[in-house]
N, CA and C atoms of all chains as a GROMACS GRO file, in nm:
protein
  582
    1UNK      N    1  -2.017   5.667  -0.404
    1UNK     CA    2  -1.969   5.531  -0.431
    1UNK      C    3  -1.898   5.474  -0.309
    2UNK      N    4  -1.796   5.522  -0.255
    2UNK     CA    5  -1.798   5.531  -0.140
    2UNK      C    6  -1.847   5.508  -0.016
    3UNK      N    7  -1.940   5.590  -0.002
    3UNK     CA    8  -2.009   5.565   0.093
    3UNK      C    9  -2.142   5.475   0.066
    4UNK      N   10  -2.131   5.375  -0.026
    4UNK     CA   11  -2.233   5.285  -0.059
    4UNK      C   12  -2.148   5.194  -0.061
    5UNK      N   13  -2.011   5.147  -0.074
    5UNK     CA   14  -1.921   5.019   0.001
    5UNK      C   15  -1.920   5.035   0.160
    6UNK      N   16  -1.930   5.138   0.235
    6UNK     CA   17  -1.930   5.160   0.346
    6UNK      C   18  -2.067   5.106   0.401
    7UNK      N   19  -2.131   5.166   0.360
    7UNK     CA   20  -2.302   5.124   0.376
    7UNK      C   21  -2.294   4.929   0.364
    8UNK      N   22  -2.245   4.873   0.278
    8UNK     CA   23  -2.232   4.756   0.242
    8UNK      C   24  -2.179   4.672   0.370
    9UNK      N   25  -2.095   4.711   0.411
    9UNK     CA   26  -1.964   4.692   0.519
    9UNK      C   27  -2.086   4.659   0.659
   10UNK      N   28  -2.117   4.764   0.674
   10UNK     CA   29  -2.256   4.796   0.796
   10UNK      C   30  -2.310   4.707   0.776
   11UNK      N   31  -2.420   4.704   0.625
   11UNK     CA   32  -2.480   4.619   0.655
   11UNK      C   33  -2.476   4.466   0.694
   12UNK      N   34  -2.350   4.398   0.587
   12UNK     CA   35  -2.315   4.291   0.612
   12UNK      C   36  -2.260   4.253   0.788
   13UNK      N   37  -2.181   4.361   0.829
   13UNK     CA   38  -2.160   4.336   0.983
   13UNK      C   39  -2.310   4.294   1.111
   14UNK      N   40  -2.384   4.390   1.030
   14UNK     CA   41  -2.512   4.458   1.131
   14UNK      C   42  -2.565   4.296   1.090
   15UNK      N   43  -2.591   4.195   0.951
   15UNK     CA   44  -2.657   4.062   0.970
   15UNK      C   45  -2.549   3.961   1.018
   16UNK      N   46  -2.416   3.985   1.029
   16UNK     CA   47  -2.370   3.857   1.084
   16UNK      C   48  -2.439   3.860   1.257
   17UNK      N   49  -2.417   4.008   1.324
   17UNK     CA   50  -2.437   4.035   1.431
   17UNK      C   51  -2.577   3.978   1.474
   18UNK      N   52  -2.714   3.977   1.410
   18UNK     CA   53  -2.843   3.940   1.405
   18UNK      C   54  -2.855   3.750   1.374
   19UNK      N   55  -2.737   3.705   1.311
   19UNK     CA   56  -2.766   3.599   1.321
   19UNK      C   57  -2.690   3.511   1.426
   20UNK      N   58  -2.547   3.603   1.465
   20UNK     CA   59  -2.517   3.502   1.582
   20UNK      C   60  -2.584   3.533   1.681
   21UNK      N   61  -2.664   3.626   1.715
   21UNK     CA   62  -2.773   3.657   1.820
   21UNK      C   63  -2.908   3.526   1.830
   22UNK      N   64  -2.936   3.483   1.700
   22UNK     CA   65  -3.024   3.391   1.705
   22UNK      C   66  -2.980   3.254   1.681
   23UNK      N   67  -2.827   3.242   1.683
   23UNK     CA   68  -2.833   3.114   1.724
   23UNK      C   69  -2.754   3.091   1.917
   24UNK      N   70  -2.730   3.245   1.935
   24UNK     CA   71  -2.721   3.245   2.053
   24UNK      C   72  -2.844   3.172   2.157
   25UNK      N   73  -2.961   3.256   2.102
   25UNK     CA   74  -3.088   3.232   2.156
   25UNK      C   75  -3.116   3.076   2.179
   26UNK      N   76  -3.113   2.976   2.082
   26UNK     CA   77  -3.085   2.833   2.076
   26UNK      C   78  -3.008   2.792   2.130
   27UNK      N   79  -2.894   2.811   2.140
   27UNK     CA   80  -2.715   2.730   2.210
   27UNK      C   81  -2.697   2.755   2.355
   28UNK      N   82  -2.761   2.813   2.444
   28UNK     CA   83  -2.696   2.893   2.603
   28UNK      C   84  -2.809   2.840   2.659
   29UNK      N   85  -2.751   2.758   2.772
   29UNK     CA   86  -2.777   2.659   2.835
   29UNK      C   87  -2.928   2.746   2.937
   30UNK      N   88  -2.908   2.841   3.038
   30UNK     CA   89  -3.055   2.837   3.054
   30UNK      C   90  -3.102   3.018   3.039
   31UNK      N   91  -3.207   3.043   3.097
   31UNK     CA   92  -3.278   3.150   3.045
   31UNK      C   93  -3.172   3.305   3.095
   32UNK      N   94  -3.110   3.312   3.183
   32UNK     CA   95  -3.057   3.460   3.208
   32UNK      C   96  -2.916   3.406   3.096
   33UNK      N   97  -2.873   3.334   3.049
   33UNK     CA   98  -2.768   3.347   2.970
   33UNK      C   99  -2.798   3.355   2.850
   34UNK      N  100  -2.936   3.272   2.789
   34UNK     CA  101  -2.980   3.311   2.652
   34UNK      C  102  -3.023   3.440   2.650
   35UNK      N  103  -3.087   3.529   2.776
   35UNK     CA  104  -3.145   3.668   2.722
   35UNK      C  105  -3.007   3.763   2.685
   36UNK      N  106  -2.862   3.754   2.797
   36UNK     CA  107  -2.730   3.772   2.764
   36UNK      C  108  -2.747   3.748   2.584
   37UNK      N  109  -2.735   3.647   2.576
   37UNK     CA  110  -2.683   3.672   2.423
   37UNK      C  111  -2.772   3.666   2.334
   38UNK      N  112  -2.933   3.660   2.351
   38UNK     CA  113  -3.066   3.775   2.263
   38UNK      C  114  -2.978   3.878   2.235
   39UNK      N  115  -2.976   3.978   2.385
   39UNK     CA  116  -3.032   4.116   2.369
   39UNK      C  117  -2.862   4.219   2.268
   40UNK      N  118  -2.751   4.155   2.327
   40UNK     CA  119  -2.687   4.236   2.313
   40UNK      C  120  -2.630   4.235   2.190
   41UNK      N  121  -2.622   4.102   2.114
   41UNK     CA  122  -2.609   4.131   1.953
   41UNK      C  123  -2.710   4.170   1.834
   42UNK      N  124  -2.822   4.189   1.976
   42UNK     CA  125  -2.977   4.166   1.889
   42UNK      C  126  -2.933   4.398   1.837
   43UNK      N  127  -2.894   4.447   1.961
   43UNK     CA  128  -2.893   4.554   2.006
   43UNK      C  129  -2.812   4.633   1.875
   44UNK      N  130  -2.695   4.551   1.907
   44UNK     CA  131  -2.525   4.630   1.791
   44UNK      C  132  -2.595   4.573   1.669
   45UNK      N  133  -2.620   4.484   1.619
   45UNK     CA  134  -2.683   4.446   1.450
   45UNK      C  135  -2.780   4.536   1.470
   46UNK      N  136  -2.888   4.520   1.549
   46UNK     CA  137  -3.006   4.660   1.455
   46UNK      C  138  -2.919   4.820   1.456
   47UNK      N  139  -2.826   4.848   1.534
   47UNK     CA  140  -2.753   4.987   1.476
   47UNK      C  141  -2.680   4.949   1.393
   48UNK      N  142  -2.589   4.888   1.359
   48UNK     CA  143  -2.517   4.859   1.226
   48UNK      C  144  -2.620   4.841   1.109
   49UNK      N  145  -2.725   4.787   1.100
   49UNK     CA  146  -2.774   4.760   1.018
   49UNK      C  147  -2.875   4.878   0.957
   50UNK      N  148  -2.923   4.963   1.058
   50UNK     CA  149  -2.966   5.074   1.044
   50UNK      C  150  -2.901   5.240   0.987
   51UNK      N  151  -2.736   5.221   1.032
   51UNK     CA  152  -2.706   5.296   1.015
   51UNK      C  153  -2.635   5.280   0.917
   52UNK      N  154  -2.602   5.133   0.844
   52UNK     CA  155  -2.596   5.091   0.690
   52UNK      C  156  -2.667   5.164   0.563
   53UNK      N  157  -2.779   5.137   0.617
   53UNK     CA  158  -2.897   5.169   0.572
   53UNK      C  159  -2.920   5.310   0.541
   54UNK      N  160  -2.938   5.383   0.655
   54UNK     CA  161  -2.921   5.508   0.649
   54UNK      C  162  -2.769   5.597   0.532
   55UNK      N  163  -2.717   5.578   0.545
   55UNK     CA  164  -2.594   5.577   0.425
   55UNK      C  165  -2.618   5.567   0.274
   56UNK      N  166  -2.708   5.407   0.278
   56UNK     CA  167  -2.718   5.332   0.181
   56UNK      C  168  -2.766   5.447  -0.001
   57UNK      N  169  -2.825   5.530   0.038
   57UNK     CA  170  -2.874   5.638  -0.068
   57UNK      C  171  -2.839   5.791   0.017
   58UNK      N  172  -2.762   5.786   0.034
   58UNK     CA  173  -2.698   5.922   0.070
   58UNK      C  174  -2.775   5.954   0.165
   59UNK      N  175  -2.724   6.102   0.253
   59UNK     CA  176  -2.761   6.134   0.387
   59UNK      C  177  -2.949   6.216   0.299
   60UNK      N  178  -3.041   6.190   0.344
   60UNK     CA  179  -3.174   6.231   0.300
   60UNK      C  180  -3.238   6.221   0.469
   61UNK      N  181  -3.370   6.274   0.427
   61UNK     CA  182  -3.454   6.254   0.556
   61UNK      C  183  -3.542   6.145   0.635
   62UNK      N  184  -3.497   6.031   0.525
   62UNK     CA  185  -3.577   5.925   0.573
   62UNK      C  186  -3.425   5.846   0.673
   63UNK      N  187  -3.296   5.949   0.616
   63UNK     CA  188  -3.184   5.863   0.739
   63UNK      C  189  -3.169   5.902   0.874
   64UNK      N  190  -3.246   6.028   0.860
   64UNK     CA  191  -3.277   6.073   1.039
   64UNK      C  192  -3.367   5.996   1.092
   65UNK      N  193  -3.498   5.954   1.001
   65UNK     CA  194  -3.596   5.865   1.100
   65UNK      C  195  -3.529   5.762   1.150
   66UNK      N  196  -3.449   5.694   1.040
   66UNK     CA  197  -3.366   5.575   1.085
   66UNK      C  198  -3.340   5.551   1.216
   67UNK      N  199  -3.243   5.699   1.206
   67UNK     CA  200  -3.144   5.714   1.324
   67UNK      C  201  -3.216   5.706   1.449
   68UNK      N  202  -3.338   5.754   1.442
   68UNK     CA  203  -3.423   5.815   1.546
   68UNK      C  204  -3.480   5.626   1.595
   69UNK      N  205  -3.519   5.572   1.493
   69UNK     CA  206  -3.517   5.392   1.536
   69UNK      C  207  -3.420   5.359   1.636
   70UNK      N  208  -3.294   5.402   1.565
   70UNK     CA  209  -3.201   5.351   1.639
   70UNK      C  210  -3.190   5.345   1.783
   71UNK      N  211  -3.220   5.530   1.795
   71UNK     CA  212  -3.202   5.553   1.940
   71UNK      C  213  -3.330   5.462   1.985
   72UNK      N  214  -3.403   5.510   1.958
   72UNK     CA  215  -3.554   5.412   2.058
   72UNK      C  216  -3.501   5.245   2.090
   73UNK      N  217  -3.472   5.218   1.987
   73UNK     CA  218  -3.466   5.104   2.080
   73UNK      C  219  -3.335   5.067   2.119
   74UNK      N  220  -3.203   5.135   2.127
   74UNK     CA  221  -3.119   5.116   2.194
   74UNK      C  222  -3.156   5.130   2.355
   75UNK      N  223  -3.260   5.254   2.357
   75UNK     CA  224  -3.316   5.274   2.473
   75UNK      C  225  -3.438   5.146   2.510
   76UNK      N  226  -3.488   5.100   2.449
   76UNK     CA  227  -3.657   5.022   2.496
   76UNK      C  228  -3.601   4.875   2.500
   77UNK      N  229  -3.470   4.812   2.407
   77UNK     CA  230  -3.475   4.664   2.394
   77UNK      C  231  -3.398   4.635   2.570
   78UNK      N  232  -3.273   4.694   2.573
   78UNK     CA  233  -3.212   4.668   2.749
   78UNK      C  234  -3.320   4.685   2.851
   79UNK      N  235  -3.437   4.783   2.822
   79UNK     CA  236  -3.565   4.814   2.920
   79UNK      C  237  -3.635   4.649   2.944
   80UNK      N  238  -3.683   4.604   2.786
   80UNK     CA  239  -3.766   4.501   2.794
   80UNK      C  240  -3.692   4.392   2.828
   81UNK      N  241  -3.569   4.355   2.816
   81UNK     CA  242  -3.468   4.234   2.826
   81UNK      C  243  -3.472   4.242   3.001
   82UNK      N  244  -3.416   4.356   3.078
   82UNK     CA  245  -3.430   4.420   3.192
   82UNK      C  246  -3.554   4.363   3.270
   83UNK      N  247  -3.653   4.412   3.249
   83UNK     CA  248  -3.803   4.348   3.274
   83UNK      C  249  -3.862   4.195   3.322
   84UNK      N  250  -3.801   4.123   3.197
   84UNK     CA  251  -3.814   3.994   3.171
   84UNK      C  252  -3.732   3.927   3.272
   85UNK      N  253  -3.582   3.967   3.305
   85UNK     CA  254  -3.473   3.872   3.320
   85UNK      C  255  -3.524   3.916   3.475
   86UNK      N  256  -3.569   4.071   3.524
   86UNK     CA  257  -3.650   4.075   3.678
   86UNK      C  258  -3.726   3.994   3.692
   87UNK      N  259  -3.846   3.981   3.605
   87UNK     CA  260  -3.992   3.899   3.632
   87UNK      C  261  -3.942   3.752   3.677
   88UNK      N  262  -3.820   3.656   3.609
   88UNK     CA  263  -3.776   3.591   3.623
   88UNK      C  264  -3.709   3.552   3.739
   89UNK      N  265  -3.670   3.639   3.792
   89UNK     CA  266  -3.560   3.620   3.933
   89UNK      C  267  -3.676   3.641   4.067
   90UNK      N  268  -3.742   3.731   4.026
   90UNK     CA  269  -3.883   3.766   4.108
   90UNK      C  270  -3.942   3.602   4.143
   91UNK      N  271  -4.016   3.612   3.995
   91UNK     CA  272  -4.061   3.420   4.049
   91UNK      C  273  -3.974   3.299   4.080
   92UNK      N  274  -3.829   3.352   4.100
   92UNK     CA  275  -3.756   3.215   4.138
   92UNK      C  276  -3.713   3.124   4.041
   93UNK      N  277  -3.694   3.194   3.895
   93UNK     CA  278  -3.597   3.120   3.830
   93UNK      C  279  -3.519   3.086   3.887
   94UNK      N  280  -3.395   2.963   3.901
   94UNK     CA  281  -3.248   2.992   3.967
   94UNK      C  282  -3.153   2.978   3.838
   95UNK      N  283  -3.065   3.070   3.833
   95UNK     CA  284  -2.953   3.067   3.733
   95UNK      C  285  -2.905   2.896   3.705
   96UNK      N  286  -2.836   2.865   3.638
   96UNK     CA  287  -2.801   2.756   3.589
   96UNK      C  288  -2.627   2.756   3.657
   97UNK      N  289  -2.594   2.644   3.672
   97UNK     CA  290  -2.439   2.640   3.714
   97UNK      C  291  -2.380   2.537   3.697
   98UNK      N  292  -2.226   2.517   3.664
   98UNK     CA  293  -2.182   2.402   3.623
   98UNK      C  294  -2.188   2.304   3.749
   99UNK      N  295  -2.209   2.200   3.734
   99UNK     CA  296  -2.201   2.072   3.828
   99UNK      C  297  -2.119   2.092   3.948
  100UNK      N  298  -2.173   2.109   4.046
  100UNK     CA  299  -2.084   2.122   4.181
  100UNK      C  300  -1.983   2.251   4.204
  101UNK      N  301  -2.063   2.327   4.149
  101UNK     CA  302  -1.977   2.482   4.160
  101UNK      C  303  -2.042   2.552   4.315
  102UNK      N  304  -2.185   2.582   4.317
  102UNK     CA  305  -2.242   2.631   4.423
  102UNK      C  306  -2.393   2.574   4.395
  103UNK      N  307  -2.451   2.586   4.539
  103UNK     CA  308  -2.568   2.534   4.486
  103UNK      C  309  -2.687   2.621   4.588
  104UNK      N  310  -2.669   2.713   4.729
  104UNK     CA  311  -2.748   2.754   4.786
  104UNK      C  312  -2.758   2.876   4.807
  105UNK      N  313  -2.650   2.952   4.724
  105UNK     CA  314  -2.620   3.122   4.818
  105UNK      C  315  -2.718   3.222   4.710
  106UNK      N  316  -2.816   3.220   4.653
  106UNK     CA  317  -2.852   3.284   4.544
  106UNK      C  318  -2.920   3.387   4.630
  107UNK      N  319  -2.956   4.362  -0.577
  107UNK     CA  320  -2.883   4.207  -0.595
  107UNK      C  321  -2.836   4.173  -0.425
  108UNK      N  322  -2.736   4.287  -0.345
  108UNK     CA  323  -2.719   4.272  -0.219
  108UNK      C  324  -2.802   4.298  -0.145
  109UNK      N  325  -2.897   4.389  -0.154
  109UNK     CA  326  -3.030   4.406  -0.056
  109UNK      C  327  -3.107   4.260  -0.036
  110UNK      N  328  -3.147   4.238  -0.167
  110UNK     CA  329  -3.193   4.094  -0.170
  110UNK      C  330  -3.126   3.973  -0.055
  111UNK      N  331  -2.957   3.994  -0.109
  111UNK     CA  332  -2.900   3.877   0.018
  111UNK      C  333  -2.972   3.891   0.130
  112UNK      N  334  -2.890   4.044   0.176
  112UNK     CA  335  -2.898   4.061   0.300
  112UNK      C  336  -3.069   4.038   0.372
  113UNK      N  337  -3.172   4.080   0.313
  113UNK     CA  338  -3.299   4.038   0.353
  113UNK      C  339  -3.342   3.864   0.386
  114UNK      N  340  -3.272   3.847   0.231
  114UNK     CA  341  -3.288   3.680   0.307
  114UNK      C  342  -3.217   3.609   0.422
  115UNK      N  343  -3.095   3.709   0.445
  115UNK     CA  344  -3.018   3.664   0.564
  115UNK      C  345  -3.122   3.687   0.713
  116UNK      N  346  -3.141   3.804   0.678
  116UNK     CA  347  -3.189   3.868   0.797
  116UNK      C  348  -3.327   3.777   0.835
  117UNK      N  349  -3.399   3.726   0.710
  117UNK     CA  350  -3.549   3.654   0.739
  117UNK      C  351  -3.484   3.482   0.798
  118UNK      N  352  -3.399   3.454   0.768
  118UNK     CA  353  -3.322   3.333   0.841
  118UNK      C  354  -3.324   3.333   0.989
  119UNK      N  355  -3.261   3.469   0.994
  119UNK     CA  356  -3.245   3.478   1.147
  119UNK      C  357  -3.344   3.488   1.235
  120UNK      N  358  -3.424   3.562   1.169
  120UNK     CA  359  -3.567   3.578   1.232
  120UNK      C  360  -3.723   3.462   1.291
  121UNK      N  361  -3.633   3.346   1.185
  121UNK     CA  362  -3.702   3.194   1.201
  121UNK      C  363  -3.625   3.133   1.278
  122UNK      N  364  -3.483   3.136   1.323
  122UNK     CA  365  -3.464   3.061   1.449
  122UNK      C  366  -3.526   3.072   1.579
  123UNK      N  367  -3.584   3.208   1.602
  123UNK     CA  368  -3.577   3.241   1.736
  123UNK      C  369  -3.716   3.114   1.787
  124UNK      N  370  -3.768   3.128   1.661
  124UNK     CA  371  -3.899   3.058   1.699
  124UNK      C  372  -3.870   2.920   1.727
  125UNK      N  373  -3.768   2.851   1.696
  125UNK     CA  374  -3.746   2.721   1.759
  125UNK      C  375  -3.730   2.747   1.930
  126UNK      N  376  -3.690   2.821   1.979
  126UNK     CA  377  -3.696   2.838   2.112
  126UNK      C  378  -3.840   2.865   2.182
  127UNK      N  379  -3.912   2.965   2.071
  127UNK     CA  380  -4.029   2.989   2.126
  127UNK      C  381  -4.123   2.859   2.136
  128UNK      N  382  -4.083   2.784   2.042
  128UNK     CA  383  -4.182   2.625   2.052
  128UNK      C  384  -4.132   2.545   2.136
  129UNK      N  385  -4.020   2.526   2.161
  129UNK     CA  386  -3.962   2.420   2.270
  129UNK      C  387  -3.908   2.501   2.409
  130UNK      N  388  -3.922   2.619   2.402
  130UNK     CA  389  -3.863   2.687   2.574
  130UNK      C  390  -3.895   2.622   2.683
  131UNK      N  391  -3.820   2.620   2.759
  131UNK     CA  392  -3.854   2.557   2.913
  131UNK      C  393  -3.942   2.612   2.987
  132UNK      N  394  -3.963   2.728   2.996
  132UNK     CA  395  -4.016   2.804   3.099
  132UNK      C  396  -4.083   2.926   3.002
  133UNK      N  397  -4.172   3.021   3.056
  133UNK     CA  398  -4.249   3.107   2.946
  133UNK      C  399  -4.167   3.225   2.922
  134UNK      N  400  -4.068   3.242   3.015
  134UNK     CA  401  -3.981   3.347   2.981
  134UNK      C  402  -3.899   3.344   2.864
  135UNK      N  403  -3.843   3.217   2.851
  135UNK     CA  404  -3.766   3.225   2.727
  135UNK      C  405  -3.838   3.215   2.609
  136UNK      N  406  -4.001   3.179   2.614
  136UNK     CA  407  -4.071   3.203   2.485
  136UNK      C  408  -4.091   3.347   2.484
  137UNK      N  409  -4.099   3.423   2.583
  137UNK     CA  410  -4.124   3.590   2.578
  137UNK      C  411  -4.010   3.636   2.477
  138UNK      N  412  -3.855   3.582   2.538
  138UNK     CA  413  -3.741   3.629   2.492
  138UNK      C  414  -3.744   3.621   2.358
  139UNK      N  415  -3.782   3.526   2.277
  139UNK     CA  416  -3.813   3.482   2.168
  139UNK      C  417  -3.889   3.544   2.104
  140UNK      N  418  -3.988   3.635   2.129
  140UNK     CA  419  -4.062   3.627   2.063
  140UNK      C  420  -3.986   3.818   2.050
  141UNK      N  421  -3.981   3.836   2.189
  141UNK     CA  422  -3.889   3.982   2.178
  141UNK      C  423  -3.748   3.981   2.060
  142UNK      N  424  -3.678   3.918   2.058
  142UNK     CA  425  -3.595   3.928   1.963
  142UNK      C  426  -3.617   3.919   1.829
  143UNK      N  427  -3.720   3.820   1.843
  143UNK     CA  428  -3.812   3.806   1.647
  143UNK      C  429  -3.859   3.965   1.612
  144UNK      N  430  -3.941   4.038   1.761
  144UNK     CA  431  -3.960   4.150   1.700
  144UNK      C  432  -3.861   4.258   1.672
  145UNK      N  433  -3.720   4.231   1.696
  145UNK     CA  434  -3.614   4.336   1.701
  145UNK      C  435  -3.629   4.302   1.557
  146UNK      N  436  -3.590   4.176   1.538
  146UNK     CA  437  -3.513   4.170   1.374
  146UNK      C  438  -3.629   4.190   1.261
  147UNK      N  439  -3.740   4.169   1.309
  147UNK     CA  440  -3.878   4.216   1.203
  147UNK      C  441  -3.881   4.386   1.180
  148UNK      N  442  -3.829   4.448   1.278
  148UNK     CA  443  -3.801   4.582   1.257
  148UNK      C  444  -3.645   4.616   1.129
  149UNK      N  445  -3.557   4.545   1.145
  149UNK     CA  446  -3.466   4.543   1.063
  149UNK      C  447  -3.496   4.508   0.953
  150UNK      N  448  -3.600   4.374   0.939
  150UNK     CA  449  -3.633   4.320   0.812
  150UNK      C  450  -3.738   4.438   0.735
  151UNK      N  451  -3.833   4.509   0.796
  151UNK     CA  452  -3.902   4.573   0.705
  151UNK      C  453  -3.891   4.698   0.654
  152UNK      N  454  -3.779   4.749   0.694
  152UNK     CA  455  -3.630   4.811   0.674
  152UNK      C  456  -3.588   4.811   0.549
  153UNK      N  457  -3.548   4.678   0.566
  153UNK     CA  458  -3.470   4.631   0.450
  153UNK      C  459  -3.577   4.598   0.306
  154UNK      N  460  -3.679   4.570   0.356
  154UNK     CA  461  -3.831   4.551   0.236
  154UNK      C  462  -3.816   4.663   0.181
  155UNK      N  463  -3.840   4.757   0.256
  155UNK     CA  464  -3.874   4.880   0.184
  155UNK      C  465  -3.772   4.940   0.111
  156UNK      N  466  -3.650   4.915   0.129
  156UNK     CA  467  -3.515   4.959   0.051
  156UNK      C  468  -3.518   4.897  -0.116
  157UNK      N  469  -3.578   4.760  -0.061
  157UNK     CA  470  -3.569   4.662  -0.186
  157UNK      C  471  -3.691   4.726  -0.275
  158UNK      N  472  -3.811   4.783  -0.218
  158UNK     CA  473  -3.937   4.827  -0.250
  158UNK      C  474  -3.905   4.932  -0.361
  159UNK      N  475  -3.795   5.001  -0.272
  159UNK     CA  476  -3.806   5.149  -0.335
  159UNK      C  477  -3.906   5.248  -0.272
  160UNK      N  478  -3.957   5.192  -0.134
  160UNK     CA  479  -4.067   5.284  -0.122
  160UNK      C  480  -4.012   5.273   0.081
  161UNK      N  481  -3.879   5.335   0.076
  161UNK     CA  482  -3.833   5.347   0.179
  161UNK      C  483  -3.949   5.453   0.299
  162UNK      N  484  -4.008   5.562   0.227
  162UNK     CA  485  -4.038   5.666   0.341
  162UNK      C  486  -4.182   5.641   0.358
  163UNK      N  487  -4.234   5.453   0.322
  163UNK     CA  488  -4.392   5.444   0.383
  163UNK      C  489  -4.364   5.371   0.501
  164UNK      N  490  -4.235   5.229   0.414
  164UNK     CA  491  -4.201   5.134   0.483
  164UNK      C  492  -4.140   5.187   0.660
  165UNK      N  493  -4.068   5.307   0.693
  165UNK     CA  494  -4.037   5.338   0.790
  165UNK      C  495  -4.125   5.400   0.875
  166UNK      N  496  -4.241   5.428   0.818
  166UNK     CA  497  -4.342   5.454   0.973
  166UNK      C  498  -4.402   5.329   1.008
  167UNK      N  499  -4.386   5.212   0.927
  167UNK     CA  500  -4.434   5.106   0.983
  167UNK      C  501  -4.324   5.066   1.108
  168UNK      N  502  -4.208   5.046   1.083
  168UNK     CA  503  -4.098   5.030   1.156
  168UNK      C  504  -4.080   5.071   1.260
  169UNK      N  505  -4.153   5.212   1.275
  169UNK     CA  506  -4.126   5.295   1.408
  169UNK      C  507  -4.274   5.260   1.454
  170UNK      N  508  -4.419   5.232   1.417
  170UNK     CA  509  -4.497   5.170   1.486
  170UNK      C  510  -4.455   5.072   1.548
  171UNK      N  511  -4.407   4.930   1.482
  171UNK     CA  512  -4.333   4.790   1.542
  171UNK      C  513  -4.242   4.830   1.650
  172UNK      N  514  -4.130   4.886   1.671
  172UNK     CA  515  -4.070   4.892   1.739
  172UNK      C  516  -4.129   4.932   1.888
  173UNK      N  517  -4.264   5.032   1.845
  173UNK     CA  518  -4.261   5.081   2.000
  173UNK      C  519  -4.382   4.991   2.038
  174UNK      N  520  -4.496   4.894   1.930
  174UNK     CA  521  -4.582   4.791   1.959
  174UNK      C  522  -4.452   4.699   2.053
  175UNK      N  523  -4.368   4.622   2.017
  175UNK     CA  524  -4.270   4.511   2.021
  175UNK      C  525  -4.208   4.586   2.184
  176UNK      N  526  -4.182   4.726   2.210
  176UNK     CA  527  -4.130   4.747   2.371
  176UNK      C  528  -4.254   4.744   2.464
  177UNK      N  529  -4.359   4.780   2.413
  177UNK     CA  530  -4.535   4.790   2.476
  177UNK      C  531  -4.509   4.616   2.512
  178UNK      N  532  -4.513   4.564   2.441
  178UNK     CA  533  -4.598   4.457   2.424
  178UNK      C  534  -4.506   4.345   2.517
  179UNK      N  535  -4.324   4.354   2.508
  179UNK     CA  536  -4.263   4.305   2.596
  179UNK      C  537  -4.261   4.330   2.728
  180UNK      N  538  -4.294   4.467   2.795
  180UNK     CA  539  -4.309   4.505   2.929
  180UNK      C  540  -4.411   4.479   2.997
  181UNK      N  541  -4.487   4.508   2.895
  181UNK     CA  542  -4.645   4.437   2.958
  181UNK      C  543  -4.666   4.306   3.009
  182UNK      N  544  -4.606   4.230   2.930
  182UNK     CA  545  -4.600   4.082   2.964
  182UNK      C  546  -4.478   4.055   3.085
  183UNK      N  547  -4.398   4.133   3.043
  183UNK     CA  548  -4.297   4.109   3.192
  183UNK      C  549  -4.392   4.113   3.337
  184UNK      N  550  -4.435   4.250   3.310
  184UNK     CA  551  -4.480   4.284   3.472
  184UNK      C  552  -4.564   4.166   3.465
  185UNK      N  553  -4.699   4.114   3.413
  185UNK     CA  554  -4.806   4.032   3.396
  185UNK      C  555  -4.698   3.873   3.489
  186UNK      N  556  -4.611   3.825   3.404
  186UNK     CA  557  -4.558   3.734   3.456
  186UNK      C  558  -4.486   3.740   3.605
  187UNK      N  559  -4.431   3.858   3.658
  187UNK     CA  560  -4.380   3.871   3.760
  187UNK      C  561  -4.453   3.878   3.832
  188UNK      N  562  -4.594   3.897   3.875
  188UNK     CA  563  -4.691   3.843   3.955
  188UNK      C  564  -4.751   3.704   3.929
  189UNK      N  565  -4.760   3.646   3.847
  189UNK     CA  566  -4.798   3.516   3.811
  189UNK      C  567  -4.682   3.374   3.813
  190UNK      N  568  -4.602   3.443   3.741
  190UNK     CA  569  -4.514   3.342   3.739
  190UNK      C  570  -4.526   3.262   3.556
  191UNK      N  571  -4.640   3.256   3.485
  191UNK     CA  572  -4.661   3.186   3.414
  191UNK      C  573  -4.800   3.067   3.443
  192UNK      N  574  -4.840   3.084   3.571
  192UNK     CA  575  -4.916   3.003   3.567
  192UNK      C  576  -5.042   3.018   3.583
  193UNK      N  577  -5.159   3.000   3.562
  193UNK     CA  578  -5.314   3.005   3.599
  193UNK      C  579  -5.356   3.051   3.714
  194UNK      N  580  -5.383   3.170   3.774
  194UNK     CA  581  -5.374   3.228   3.859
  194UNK      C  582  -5.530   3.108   3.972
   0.00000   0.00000   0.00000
C-alpha cells in the first residue's frame, strides 16, 4: 500500500516533468535552447515515470525490464540530442542572443 | 482510475511537440520534435499496458521503440550534418 502511494508520487512527478518538457519545446526562443529544455526534462520524467511504474505492482520481473528502459535511454536520448545540436553547429546554425549582447565571436 | 489520468496526461504532452514539428524554423527543430514525441510514446505505451493489464507484451514493444526512436534520431543527425537540410 505503501509503496503504491509512492509509485503514485513518481508517477505524477515523472508527467508534470514530460509536460513542462513539451511546452518547453514550444516557448525557447531558438533551436540549441529548445533542444536544452526537450532533452533534459524529457530525460528525469521518463525515469520517474518508469520507475513509478516499476513499483506500481510490486518489485516482479517485468520491473527489471523497466529499469533496463531506463538505463538505455538515459544513455541514447543525451547521444541523439548530442548529434542533432552537432549537425546544427556543423551547418552554421548561429545561437540566438539578446539584442546587442554580441554578434561575431562564435 | 489514476492510470487512466496519468495516460491522458502523458498523450497531451505528446501532441504538443508536434506543433513545433509543423511550424519549426529550420529541420532541426522538427527532428527535435519528433525525437521527444518518441521519448514520451515510450512512456505512453508503458502506461497502456499497465491500464491493459497486459504489462509483459506491452514492454517489448517499448524496448523495440526506444532503440527504433535512438536509430532513427542519429541517423538523421549525421544525414543532416552533411546536407544541412537541403537538396543536395
Amino acid at each position: 500500500m505503501i509503496l503504491q502511494l509512492i509509485a503514485k508520487i513518481l508517477l505524477a512527478a515523472g508527467t508534470a516533468f514530460l509536460l513542462l518538457g513539451s511546452i518547453g519545446v514550444n516557448r525557447f526562443p531558438d533551436f540549441y535552447a529548445r533542444a536544452h529544455a526537450a532533452t533534459k526534462p524529457d530525460t528525469l520524467g521518463l525515469g520517474l515515470c518508469m520507475l513509478g511504474l516499476a513499483l506500481y505492482d510490486g518489485i516482479t520481473l517485468d520491473s527489471g525490464k523497466l529499469l533496463l528502459i531506463v538505463l538505455f535511454v538515459w544513455m541514447a536520448n543525451p547521444a541523439a540530442s548530442h548529434a542533432l545540436g552537432r549537425a546544427a553547429i556543423d551547418w552554421g546554425l548561429v545561437p540566438w542572443v539578446r539584442k546587442g549582447e554580441r554578434q561575431d565571436d562564435r | 482510475m489514476f492510470l487512466s489520468i496519468i495516460t491522458t496526461l502523458v498523450a497531451i504532452a505528446l501532441i504538443l511537440p508536434f506543433y513545433r514539428v509543423l511550424k519549426g524554423p529550420t529541420v532541426y527543430d522538427r527532428m527535435m520534435g519528433v525525437s521527444v514525441a518518441g521519448t514520451k510514446t515510450v512512456v505512453l505505451i508503458c502506461l497502456v499496458g499497465f491500464v491493459y493489464g497486459r504489462i509483459n507484451m506491452f514492454i517489448d514493444i517499448a524496448i523495440a521503440y526506444a532503440m527504433l526512436n535512438l536509430l532513427g534520431a542519429i541517423v538523421v543527425a549525421k544525414y543532416l550534418q552533411r546536407t544541412g537540410g537541403e537538396p543536395e
